[in-house]
C-alpha positions in Angstrom: 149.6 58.1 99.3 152.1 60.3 97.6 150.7 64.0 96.7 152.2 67.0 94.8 152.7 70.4 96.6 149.2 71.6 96.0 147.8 67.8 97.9 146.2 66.7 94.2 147.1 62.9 94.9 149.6 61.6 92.5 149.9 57.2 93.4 148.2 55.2 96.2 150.1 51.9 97.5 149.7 49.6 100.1 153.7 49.6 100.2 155.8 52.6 102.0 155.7 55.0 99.1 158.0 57.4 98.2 161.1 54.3 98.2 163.8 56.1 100.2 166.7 54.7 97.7 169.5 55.6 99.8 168.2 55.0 103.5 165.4 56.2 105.8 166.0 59.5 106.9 164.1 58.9 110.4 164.0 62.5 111.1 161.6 63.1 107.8 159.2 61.2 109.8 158.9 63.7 112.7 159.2 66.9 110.4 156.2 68.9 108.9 157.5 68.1 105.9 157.7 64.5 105.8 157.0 63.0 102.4 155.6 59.9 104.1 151.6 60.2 104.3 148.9 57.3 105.7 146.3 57.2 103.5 142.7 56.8 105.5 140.5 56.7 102.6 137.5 59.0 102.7 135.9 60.4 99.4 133.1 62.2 98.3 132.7 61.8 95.0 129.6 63.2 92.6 127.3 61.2 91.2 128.5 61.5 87.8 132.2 60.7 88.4 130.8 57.8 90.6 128.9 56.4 87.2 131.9 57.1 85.5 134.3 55.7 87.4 132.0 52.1 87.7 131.1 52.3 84.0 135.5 52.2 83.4 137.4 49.1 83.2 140.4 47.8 86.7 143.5 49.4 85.4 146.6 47.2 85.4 148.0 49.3 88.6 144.4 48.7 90.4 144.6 45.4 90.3 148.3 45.2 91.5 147.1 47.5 94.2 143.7 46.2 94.8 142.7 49.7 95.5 140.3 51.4 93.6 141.1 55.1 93.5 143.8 54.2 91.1 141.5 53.1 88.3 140.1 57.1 89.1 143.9 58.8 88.6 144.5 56.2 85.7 141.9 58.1 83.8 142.6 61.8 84.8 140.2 62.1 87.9 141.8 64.0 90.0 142.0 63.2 93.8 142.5 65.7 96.3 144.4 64.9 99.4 143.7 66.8 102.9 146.0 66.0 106.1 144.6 65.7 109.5 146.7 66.4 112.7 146.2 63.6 114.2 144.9 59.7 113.1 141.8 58.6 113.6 140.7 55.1 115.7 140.1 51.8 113.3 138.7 52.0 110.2 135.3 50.1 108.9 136.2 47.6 106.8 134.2 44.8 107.5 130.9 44.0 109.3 132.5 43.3 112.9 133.5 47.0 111.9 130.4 48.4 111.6 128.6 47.0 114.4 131.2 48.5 116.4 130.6 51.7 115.2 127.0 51.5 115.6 127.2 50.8 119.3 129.7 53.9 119.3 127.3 56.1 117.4 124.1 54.7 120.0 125.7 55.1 122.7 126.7 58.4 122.2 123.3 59.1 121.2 122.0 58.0 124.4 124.4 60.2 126.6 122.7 63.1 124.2 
């Protein structure tokens, strides 16, 4: 994800985004001011821009992409970005994901 200074979010890609023309700087990547960002993927939307956003057609850049929250900056939603200090474990992206979680989420339940 690229964002502007205020962390309204401005592209998504599943390439490296910004392109660093003339080389990687590799110190940018340790610096609190790196331009380089991994996008997790977490929104909360409201209902309305959620009916919106369904009711809207797959902009040409989401289905380059195949990621949705462009068809929502394509049309003026804005996105806001928030940064985490550190990354968090796998996502959920399939069902093999989710059962995982589950037994996670029970078994922490359990120790309760």
């Amino acid at each position: 994800v690229v964002s502007d200074r205020f962390g309204k979010a401005m592209y998504f890609s599943r390439a490296p985004i910004p392109f660093a023309r003339e080389g990687m700087d590799e110190s940018l990547l340790q610096s609190d001011n790196t331009p380089w960002l991994r996008h997790i993927g977490m929104y909360a939307y409201k209902v309305k821009t959620l009916k919106l956003l369904s009711a809207l057609e797959v902009s040409v850049v989401e289905d380059l992409e195949k990621l949705e929250q462009l068809r929502a900056l394509w049309n003026g939603i804005h996105i806001q970005v928030a940064s985490i200090a550190t990354a968090p474990g796998h996502g959920v992206d399939t069902q093999e994901d989710l059962e995982r979680v589950r037994n996670i989420i029970s078994k922490e339940l359990c120790a309760v």
